[in-house]
N, C-alpha and C positions, 0 to 999 in steps of 0.2 A: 504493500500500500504506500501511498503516495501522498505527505501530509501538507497541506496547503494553507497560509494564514489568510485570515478573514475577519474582514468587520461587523460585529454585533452593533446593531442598532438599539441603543437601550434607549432612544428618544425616541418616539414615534408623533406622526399625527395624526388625532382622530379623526378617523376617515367615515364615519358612518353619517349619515345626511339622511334628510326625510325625503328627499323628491325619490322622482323614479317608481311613483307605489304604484303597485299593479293590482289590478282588480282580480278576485279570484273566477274561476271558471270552469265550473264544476261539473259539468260535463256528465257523465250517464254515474250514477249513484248505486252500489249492490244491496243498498236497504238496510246496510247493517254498521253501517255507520255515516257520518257526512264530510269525511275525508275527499275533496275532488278527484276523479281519477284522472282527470288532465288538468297540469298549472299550464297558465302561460307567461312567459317570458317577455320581459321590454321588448318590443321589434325592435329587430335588426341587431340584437345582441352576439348572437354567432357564440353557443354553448360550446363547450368540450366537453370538462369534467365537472363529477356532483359527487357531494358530500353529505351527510347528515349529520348534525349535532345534538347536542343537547335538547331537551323537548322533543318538540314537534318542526324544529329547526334543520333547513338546508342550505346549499350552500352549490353555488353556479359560478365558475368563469369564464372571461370571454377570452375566444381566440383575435379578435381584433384591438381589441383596446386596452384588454387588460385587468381591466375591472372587474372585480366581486360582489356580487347578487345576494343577498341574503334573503328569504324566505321561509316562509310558513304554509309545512306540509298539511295544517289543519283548515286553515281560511283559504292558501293561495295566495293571498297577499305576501310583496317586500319589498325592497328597497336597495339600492346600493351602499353596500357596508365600506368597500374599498374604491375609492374612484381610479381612473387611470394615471394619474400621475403618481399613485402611490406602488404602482406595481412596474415587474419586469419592463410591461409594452406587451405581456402574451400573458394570458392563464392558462394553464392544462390541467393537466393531472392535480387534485387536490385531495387533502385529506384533515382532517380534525383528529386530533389526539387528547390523551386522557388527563393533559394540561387545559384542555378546551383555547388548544392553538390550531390555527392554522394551516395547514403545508401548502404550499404552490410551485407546481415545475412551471419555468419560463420559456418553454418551449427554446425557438431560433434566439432566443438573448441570451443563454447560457448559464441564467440565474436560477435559484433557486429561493422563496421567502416565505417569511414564518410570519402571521398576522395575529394577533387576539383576534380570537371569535365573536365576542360581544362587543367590542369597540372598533375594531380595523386595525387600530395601531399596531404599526412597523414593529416586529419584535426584533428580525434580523435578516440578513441578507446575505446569501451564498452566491460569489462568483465563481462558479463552476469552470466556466471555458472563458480564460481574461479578454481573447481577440475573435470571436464568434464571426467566423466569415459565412459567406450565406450557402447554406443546407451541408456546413458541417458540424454539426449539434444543435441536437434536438432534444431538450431535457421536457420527456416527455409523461412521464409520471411518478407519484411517491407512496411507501409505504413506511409506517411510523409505527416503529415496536419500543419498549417499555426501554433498550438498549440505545437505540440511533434509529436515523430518518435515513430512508436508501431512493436515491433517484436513479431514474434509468436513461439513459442518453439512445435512442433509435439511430442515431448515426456512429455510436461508437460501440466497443465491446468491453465497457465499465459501468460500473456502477460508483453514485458519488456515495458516499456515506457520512452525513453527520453527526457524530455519538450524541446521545441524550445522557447526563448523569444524575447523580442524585434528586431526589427530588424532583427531578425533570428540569434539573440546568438544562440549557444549549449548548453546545460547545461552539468554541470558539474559533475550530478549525475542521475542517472536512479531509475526509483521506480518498481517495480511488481505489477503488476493487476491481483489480482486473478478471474480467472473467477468461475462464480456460475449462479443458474439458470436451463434452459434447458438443456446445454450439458453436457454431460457425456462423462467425461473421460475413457478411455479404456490403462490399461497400454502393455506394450509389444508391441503395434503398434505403426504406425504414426496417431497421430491426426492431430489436424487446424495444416492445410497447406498455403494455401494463406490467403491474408489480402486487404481488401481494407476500404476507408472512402468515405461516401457522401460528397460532395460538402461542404459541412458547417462544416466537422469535427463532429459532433454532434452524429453521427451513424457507427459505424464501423461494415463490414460483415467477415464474416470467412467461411470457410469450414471445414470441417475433409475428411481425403482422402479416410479413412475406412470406413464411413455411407456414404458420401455425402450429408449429411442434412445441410442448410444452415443456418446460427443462425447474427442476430446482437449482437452486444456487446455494451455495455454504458462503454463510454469512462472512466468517472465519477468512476462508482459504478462495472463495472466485469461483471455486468446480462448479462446474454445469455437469447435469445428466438427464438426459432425457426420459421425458414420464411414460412408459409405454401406454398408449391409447388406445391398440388392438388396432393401429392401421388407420383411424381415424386422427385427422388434425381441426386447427381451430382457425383456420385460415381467414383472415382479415378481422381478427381476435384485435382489442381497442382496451378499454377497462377489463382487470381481474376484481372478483370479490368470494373471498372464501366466507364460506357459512359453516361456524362452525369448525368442527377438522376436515372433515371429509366434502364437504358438498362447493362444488366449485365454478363459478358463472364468468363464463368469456361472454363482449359481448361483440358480436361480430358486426361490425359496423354497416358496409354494404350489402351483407346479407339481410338486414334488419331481423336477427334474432339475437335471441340468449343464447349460446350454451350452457349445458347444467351437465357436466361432469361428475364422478363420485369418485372419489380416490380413496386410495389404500390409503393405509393408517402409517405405511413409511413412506409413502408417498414418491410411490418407484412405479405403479399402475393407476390403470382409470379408465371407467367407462363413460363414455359417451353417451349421455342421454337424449329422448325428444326435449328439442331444442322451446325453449317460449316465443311465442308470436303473440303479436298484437296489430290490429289493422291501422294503430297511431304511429308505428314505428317509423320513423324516414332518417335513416343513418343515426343509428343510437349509437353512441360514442364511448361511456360510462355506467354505472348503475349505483345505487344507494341501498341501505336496506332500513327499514323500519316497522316492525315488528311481520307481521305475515305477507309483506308486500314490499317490493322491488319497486326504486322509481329510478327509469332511465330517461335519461336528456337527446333530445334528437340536433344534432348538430346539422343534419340540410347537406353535409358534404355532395358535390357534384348533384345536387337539385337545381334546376333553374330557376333562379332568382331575379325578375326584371327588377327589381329597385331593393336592392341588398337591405337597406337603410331602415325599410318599412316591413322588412319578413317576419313573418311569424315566426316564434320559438315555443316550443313545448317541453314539457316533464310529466311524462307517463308513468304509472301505475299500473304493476301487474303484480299477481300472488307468486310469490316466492314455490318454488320447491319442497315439496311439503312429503315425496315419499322416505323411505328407508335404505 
């Protein structure tokens, strides 16, 4: 590993503003609660990735501008928590940890940043790649264990990692994990895309968006090995979310479905399950979970968009994976 110093942001500005509020839009109801099962998003936002927090609290960034969305999985209604001058230039991959921080991969700016969930404020700021030329780094999602925050770069064959310690310090410096092993790297595309950790931190999974071959990684040591899937991959695989130990959701973006995986308990096999469809789906990118239902964000990727500015964005709702 590779140790790099870095500036913690211990001043932040409060980024949360009232404007931006969206009406909720609640869309067809299963009678057994008043949860909406479709949010809409500010036009012309351009989603990537979702989080859930605390409550009944979510959490949306933009691929254009930057900015973080915060909303309520109960009304549909939110607001913007982070405006764009407070971030990267890019939102991607995001995640909330059990500090009730933050995470945000910055996509092509090579940053990586940690927000308070309830105020916006700047916690800290990872520069991952110092001279980020164009489409050679893509820091394109995060996973946040009780250990360190691990980002995954789709243009390179590392992972960042920033240790978390006691008490949920930040650290103050990031190391590189080079990966080695089973996967191969392929340049000119997007490789590992999503990121997720078992339970224990001990195991972390990846994807590539190009093979769909699914690999663990050792936190530790960089090995990749591939998860055998009986022949099946997860090809154009976007956001990871593990439920639990064993139940595991790729969400395939232009295919607009879920994957629903089961894996072994060492997490060396896996079946491939029916996949979840939804007729709201149009390039789902990520997915959230809160309690028996799944909300995934529809990004539009390669959808025709005559006036970008004024496009609709959505947050769908489906029941989660409920077999054995």
């Amino acid at each position: 590993m590779r140790k790099v110093a870095l500036t913690v942001l211990l001043a932040g500005v409060l980024a949360f503003t009232g404007g931006g509020v969206v009406a909720a839009q609640p869309g067809h109801q299963d009678g057994k609660d008043r949860f909406p099962e479709t949010i809409f998003l500010p036009d012309g936002f351009r989603p990537e990735g979702i989080s859930t927090g605390r409550g009944t609290s979510f959490y949306v960034g933009s691929v254009a501008g930057g900015e973080i969305y915060r909303g309520d999985l109960k009304t549909g209604k939110g607001a913007t928590l982070v405006p764009a001058e407070n971030t990267p230039g890019a939102s991607i991959g995001t995640e909330v940890d059990r500090q009730n921080r933050l995470w945000v991969a910055g996509g092509g700016t090579g940053v990586g940043r940690v927000y308070d969930a309830d105020s916006g404020e700047t916690l800290a700021s990872y520069e991952f790649v110092n001279d980020p030329a164009e489409g050679q780094t893509f820091i394109n999602d995060v996973v946040v264990t009780k250990d360190a925050a691990y980002f995954t770069d789709s243009r390179d064959d590392v992972l960042y990692v920033v240790p978390i310690g006691r008490r949920g310090k930040l650290g103050t410096s990031f190391e590189t994990l080079q990966l080695s092993g089973d996967f191969q790297f392929v340049a000119g595309v997007n490789n590992i895309n999503g990121i997720e950790a078992s339970p224990d931190g001990r195991t972390l999974l990846v994807v590539p968006s190009n093979t769909g071959f699914l690999f663990t990684v050792s936190p530790k040591t960089g090995e990749t090995k591939q998860v055998d899937l009986g022949g099946a991959t997860l090809v154009n695989a976007d956001g990871l979310l593990l439920q639990g130990r064993s139940i595991l959701y790729a969400v395939q973006n232009r295919l607009n479905q879920i994957a629903v995986v089961k894996l072994n308990r060492s997490y060396t096999s896996g079946k491939v399950l029916d996949p979840i469809l939804n007729a709201n789906f149009d390039i789902p990118t990520t997915v959230a979970p809160f309690g028996k239902y799944l909300y995934a964000v529809n990004a539009r990727f390669g959808t025709a968009i005559p006036t970008p500015d004024t496009a609709e964005y959505t947050v769908v709702r489906v029941k989660a994976f409920r077999g054995r």
